[in-house]
N, C-alpha and C positions, 0 to 999 in steps of 0.2 A: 648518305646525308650526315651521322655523325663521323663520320671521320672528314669530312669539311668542315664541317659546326666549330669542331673541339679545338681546331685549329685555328682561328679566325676569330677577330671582334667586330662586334655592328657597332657604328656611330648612329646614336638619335639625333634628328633632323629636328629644325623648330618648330615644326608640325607637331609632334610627336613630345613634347615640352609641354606639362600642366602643374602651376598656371601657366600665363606665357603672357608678352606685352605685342597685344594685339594692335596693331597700327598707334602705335605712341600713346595709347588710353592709360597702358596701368605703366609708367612711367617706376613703378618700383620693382618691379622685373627684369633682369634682365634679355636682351636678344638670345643669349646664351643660355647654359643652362646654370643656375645659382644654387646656393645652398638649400633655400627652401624651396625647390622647383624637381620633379620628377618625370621622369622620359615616361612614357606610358607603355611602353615595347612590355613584353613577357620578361623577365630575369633581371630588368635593372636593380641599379639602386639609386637610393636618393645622393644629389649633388654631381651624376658623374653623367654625360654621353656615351660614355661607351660602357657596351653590353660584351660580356665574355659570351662566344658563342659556346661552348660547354655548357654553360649553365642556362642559354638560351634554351636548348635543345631537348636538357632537363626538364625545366620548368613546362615548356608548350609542348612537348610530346613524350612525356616521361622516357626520353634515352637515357640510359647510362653508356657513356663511354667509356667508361673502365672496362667493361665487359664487349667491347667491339670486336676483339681479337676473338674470342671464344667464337664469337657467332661467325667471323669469316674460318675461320679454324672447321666447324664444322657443316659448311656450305661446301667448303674445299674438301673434304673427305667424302663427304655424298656424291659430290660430281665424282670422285676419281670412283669409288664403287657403282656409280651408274654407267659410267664410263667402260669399266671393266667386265658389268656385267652384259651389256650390249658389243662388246667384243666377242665374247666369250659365245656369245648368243649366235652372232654373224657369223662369225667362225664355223660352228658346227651346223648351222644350218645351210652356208653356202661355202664347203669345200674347198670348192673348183677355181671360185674369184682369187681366194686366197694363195691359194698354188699357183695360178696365171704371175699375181704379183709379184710373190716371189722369185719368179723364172726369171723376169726382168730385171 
């Protein structure tokens, strides 16, 4: 998820715009989003539609993506030692499959 996030910007929709010019009433708002008008999304800021998703990601589910490598880094070493040790394991418990294999 953050390594999609970190890469990618959300546009706020006018929904999503407070205040907003609700069916032509408040006539000094824009359709858009303006200076004095705020997305309501997690990680905006004021005046802009677009949200970094980095800082999205931050904000509503405290990620840091600076540290994303590390955590794939050490997901990747657990599997190849689970990996290894369930070799290891197969191996000495079932000989014989192993030798067939290799015959072939």
């Amino acid at each position: 998820m953050a390594n999609e996030f970190m890469r990618s910007d959300l546009i706020c929709d006018f929904n999503n715009i407070i205040p907003r010019n609700l069916a032509g009433l408040f006539p000094q708002y824009p359709d858009g989003i303006g200076p004095n008008q705020i997305c309501t999304v997690v990680g905006s800021t004021e005046g802009s539609n677009v949200i970094d998703g980095g800082v999205y990601i931050n904000t509503a589910f405290q990620l840091d993506t600076a540290n994303l490598w590390k955590k794939c880094f050490l997901v990747l070493l657990a599997f190849l030692c689970a990996f290894q040790a369930a070799q290891v394991v197969i191996m000495e418990k079932f000989p014989v499959c192993y030798v067939l294999s290799v015959s072939h």
